[in-house]
N, C-alpha and C positions, 0 to 999 in steps of 0.2 A: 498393320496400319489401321484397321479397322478398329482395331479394341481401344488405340490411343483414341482415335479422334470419338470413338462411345464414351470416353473417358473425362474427354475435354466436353463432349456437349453437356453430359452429367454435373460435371462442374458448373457449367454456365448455369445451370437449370436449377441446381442449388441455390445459386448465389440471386439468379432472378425471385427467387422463390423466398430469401431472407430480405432480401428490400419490398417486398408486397407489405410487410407488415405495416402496425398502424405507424403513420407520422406522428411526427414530436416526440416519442418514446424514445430515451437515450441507452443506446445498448451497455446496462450495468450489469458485469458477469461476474466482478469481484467487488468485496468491497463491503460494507454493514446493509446497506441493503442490495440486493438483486433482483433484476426484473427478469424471472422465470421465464414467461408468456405474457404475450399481448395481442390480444382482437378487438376489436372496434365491440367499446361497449364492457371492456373486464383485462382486468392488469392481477396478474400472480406475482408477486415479491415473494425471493426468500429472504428470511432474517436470523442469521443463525443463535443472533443473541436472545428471539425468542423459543428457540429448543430448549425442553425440559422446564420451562417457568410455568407456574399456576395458571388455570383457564380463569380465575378470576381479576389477576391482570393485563390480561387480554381486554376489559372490559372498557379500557380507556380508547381502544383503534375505534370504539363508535363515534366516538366524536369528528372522525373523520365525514362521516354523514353529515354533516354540520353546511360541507364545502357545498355549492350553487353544482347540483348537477349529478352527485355523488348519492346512489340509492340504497346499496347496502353493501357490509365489509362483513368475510370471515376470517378468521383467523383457526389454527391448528398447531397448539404448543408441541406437539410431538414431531412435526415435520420444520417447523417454524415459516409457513408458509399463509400467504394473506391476499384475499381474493378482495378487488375493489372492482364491485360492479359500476358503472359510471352511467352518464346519459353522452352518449359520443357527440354528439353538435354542441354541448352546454358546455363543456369545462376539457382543456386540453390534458392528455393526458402524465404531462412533464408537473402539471399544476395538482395534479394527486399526487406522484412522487413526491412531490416538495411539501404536501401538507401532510402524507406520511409521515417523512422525514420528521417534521417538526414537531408532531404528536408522540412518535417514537426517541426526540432528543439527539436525532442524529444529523440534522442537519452539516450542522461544520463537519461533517467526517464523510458526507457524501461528495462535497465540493475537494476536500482533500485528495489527494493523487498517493496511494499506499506505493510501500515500496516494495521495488519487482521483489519476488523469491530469491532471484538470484543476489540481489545485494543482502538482503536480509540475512541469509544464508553464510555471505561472506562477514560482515557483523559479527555475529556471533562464532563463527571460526576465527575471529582474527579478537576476540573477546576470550573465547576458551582458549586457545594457545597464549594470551597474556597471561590470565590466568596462572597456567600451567606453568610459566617459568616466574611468576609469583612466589607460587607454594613451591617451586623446586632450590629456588635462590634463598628461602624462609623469608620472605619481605625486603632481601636487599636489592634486589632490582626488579624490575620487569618488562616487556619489551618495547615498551615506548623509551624507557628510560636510556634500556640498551642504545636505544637506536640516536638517542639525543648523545650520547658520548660518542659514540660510532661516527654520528657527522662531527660530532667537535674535534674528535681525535683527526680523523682522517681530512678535513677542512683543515684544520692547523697543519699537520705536515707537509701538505700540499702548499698553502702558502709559505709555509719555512725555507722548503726545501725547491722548489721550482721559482720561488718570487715572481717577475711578471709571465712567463708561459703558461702557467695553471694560476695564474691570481685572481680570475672570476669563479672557477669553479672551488677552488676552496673556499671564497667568500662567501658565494653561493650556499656551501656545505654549511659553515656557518651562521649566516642568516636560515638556515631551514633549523637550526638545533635553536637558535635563540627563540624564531614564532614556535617552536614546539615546545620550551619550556613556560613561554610567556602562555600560551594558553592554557595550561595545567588539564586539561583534558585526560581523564586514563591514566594518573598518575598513581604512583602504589598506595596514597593515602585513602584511594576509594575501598582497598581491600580488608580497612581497620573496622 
């Protein structure tokens, strides 16, 4: 009993200890930029798309100094990380992220919401297994296609052969082959 409740205080004492940080700082842990650390007074970004690029185009993040408040920025192409010391009372710190952002051209992609790993994930398995019976069918079908006959077929028999007991759900089946054809999305001609 004693270890759960060391456990549970532990926790508390964590989570008291990630809201101490500074205000305004939006917790960015994915994404084109990330806010590593933050203390009153200096903000760590990482940027992964500055890994491995020249120390000479780093040379642009000083304009960042530019902003009311903002004293000096470093940058490190090898870790892609970027230190913005600030004046803590003069400029919030959400207002260096954002003038970051728009020195670095990323603006529109910080406001963006990326997609989880796990859809991403299914994407591209449901992209490779098209694919796949692509090159196995040699371009005469693939599995969007399948699936647009699959509803037309089995939509039609269902309304042939039940008339009104199954007559929503084969039309149904129907209506989903015809918006699948009408949007042509994933269709075999992308594999030309």
């Amino acid at each position: 009993m004693h270890i759960i409740t060391g456990f549970i205080i532990a926790m508390l004492a964590k989570k008291v200890k990630k809201n101490k940080g500074v205000k305004g700082v939006p917790k960015l842990k994915t994404g084109p930029v990330r806010i590593a650390h933050a203390v009153p007074g200096r903000l760590r970004f990482m940027v992964p798309d500055l890994r491995g690029c020249r120390p000479s185009d780093l040379k642009t993040l000083e304009r960042i100094t530019r902003l009311p408040g903002v004293t000096k920025v470093t940058a490190n192409s090898i870790s892609g990380s970027i230190v913005v010391y600030y004046s803590h009372g003069t400029i919030e710190p959400a207002m260096v992220l954002m003038g970051l952002a728009k020195i670095l051209g990323l603006e529109d992609k910080i406001l963006q919401t990326p997609d989880p790993y796990l859809l991403s994930w299914l994407k591209n398995a449901g992209a490779s297994l098209n694919r796949a019976v692509y090159e196995e069918a040699h371009g005469w079908i693939d599995l969007r296609s399948f699936l647009v006959l699959s509803l037309l077929l089995f939509g039609g028999l269902k309304v042939w052969r039940d008339r009104r007991a199954a007559f929503p759900a084969g039309i149904t089946m129907l209506w989903w082959a015809l918006n699948t054809i009408r949007s042509g999305k994933g269709t075999g001609a992308d594999y030309k």
